[in-house]
N, C-alpha and C positions, 0 to 999 in steps of 0.2 A: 377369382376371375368373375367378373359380371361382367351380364350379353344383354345387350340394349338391340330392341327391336325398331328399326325406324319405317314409317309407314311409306309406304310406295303407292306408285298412281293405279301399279297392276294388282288386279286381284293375286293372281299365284305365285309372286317374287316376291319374297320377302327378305330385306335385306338386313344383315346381323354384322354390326360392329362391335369388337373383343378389346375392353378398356384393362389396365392391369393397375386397380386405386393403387395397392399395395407398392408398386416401384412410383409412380406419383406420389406419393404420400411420404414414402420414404425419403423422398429427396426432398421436397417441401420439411421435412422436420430434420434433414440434416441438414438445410441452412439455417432456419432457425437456432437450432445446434449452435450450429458454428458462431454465428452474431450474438447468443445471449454467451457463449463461451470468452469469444473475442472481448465482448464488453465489460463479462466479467473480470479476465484480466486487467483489463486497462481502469477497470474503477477501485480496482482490491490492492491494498498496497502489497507490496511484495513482500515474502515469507521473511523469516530469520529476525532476528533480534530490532529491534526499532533502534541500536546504540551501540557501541564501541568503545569503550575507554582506550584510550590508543598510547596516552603517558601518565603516568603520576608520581608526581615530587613531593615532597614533602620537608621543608625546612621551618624553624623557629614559630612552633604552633600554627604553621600556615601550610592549606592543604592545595596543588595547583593539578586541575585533570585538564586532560586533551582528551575531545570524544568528536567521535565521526558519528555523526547521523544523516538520514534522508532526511528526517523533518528537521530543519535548525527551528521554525517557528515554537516548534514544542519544547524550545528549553528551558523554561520555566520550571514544566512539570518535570521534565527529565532530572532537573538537577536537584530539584526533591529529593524524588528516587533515588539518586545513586548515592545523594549527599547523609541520606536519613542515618546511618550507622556512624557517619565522619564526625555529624555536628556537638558530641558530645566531647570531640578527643580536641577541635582545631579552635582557634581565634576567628580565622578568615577561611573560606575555601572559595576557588575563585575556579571557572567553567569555562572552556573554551570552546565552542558547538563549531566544527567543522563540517562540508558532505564529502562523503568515503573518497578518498587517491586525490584531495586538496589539502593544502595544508592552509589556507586564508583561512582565517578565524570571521565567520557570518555572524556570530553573537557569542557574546561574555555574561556569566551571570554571578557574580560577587554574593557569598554570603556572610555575612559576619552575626556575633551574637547582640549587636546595639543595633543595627540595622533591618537583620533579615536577610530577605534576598532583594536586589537591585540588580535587572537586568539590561544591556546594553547591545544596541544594535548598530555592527557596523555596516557602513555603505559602501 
C-alpha cells in the first residue's frame, strides 16, 4: 500500500489518499494476459498432426491416398513426406488433399518416377 500526501491550503489538514498499485497492476497485466493469450491462439496453428491419411489403395504398381489437412496449400511438401517410403515400391502415386469432415478434393499431387511430382489445383 502506498500513502500519497496531497498538499492542502490549511497548515494543520493534511489530507492522505490510500492507492492499492498491486490490484491496479494486477488487472492491467491480466488484460494484457488475456490479449497476448487470445492472439496467441489465433496466430498458432492448432495442435495435433498437420495430416490424416484418411484412405489408401493400392493396385497395379499404383499407390492412391486420401488425406485430410488444414493446410491443402502445403501439399507439395506433404506428399514428399508421406510418399518418401512409397516411391521405391510404386510407378504412380497420386494425392488427394482434402480439409477434415469434406470429402472435395482442394488439390491433387501426382508423382510418377519420369515426371516427379506435378501438383494440381482444383477450383
Amino acid at each position: 500500500m502506498i500513502l500519497r500526501e496531497t498538499p492542502c491550503t490549511c497548515d494543520d489538514v493534511i489530507s492522505v489518499e490510500t492507492v492499492h498499485p498491486r490490484i491496479v497492476g494486477f488487472g492491467v497485466a491480466a488484460v494484457v494476459l488475456a490479449a497476448a493469450v487470445g492472439l496467441g491462439w489465433w496466430l498458432m496453428p492448432p495442435s495435433g498432426p498437420r495430416y490424416r491419411v484418411a484412405r489408401r489403395t493400392t493396385a497395379h504398381h499404383m499407390l492412391v491416398l486420401d488425406v485430410e489437412t488444414r493446410d491443402p496449400e502445403d501439399a507439395l511438401e506433404l506428399t514428399e513426406v508421406i510418399t518418401r517410403d512409397d516411391r521405391s515400391r510404386y510407378e504412380e502415386i497420386l494425392v488427394f488433399f482434402h480439409q477434415p469432415h469434406h470429402r472435395r478434393a482442394l488439390r491433387r499431387v501426382q508423382w510418377t518416377r519420369q515426371e516427379g511430382f506435378v501438383e494440381w489445383v482444383y477450383r
